[in-house]
C-alpha positions as CSV (number, residue, x, y, z in Angstrom):
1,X,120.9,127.5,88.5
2,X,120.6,130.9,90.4
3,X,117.3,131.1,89.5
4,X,116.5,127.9,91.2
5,X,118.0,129.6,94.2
6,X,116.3,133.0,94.0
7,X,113.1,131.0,93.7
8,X,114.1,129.4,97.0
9,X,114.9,132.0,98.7
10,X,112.6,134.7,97.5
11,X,109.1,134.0,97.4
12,X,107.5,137.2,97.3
13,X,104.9,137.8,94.1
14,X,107.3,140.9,92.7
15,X,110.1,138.9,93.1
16,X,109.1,135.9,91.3
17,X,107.2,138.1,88.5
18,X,111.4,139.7,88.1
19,X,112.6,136.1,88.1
20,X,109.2,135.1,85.5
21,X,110.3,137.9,82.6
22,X,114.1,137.5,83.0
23,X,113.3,133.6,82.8
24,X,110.8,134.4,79.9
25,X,113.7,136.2,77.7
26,X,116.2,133.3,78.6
27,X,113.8,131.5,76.4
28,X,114.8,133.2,73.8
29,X,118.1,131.9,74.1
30,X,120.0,129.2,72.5
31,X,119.8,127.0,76.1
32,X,120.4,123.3,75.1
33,X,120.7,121.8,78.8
34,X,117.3,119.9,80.0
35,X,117.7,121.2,83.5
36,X,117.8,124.4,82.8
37,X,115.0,124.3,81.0
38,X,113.0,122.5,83.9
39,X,113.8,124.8,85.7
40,X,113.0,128.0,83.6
41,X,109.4,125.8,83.2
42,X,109.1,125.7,87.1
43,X,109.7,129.3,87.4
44,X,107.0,130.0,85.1
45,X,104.7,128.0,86.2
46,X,104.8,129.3,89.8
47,X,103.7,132.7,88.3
48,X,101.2,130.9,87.0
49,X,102.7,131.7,83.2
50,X,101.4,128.5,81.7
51,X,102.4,128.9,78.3
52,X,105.9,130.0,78.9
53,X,106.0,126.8,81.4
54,X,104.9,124.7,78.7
55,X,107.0,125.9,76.1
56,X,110.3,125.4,78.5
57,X,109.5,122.0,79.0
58,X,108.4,121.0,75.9
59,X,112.1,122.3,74.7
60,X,113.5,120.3,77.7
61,X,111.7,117.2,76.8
62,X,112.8,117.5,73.4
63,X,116.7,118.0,74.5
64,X,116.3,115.3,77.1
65,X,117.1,111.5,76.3
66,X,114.1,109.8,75.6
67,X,115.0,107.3,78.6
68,X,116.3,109.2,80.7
69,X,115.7,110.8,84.4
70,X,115.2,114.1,83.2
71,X,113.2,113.2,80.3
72,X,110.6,111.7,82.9
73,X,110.4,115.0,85.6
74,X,110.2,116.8,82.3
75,X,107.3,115.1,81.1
76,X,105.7,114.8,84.6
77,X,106.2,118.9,85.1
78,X,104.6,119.3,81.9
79,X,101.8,117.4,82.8
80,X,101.3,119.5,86.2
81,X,101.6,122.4,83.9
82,X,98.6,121.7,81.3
83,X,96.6,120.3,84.5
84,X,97.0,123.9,86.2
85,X,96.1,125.5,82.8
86,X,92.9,123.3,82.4
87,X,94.2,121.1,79.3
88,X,93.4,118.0,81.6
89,X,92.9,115.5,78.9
90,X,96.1,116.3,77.2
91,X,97.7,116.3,80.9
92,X,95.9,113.2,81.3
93,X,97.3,111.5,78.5
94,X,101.0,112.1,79.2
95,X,100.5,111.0,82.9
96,X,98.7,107.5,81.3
97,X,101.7,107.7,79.3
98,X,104.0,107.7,82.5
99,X,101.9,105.2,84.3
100,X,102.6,102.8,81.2
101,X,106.1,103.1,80.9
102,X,106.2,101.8,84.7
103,X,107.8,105.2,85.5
104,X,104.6,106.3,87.5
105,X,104.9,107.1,91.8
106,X,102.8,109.0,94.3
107,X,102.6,112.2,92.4
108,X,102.0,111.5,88.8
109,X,99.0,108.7,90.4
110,X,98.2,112.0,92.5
111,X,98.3,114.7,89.3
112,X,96.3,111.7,87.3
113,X,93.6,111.8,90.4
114,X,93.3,115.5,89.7
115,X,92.7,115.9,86.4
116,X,90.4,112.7,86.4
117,X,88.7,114.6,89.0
118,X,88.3,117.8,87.1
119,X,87.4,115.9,83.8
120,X,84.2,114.3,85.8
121,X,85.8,110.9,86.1
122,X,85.3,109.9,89.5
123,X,85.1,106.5,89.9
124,X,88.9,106.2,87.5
125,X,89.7,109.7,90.2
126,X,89.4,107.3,93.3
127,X,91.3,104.7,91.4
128,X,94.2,106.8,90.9
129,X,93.9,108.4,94.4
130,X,94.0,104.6,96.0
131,X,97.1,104.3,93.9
132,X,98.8,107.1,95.3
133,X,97.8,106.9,98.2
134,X,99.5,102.7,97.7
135,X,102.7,104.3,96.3
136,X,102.9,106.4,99.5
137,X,103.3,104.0,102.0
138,X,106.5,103.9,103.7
139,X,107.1,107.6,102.4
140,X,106.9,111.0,105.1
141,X,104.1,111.6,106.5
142,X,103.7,115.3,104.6
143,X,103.4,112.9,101.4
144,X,100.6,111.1,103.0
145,X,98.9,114.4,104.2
146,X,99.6,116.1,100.9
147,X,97.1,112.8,99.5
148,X,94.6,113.2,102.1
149,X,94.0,116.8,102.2
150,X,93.7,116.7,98.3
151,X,91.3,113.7,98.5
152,X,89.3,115.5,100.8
153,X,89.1,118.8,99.2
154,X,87.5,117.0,96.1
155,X,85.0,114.7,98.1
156,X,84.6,118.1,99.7
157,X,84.0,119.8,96.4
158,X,81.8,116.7,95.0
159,X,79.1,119.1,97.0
160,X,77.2,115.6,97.9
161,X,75.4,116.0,101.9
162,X,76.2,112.7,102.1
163,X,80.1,113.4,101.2
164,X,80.7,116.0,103.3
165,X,81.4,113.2,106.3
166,X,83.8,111.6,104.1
167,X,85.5,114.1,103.5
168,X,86.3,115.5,106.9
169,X,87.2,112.0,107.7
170,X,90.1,112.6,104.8
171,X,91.0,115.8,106.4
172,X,91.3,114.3,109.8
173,X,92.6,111.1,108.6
174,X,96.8,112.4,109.1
């Protein structure tokens, strides 16, 4: 878990790229423990080394109980991960996946929005937005900004005249 805490702590491009390899070659290793994994796969990802990220989690996923907690964040991660890579339909599936197992919440509704989004699916992109944005009530207020700023930026990038007031009413909304 140290590198959880360097992560934290040190957010600096040359330290994370450090953290990245030395998390790369613990790959390599015999690690059996889900979390470790997870977090190995978070490491990667914020260095934006998708493949490592989705090999770390896949390993997780296939360590962790089928039912349990860590099983789900692994799954959800991984589907952040393919998203960011541009896989969005295999993303897409695992978070359909998620949503059908009743395990679904404001960000796997929020991730499913995205890659909807990206895949040209807008109408089922709204849907899943409306969801998270559902899901969110009662939560902090950053959670319901995070929503609206990210609705917005794809109304935004929709690059409709007629969208472009919708949008800043999504930016504005929080």
């Amino acid at each position: 878990m140290l590198a959880n805490v360097f992560l934290k702590k040190n957010e600096s491009s040359t330290h994370l790229q450090k953290t990245a390899i030395y998390l790369q070659n613990c790959l390599e290793l015999d690690i059996d423990d889900p979390a470790i994994l997870n977090t190995i796969g978070l490491a990667l990802e914020k260095v934006k080394n998708y493949e490592g990220a989705r090999i770390a989690l896949m390993k997780g996923i296939e360590l962790a109980s089928s039912d349990g907690a860590d099983s789900i964040v692994l799954w959800v991660n991984l589907a952040r991960v393919l998203c960011a890579a541009g896989s969005y339909a295999d993303s897409l599936e695992i978070y359909s996946n998620i949503h059908n197992s009743g395990k679904g919440d404001v960000w796997t509704y929020l991730g499913e929005g995205l890659c909807q989004f990206y895949l040209g699916r807008l109408g089922e992109c709204m849907s899943s937005m409306e969801k998270s944005i559902e899901f969110a009530s009662g939560q902090s207020t950053a959670t319901l900004n995070t929503i609206h700023l990210t609705l917005g930026k794809m109304i935004y990038n929709m690059n409709i005249p007629d969208n472009i007031e919708l949008a800043k009413q999504q930016f504005f909304q929080w």
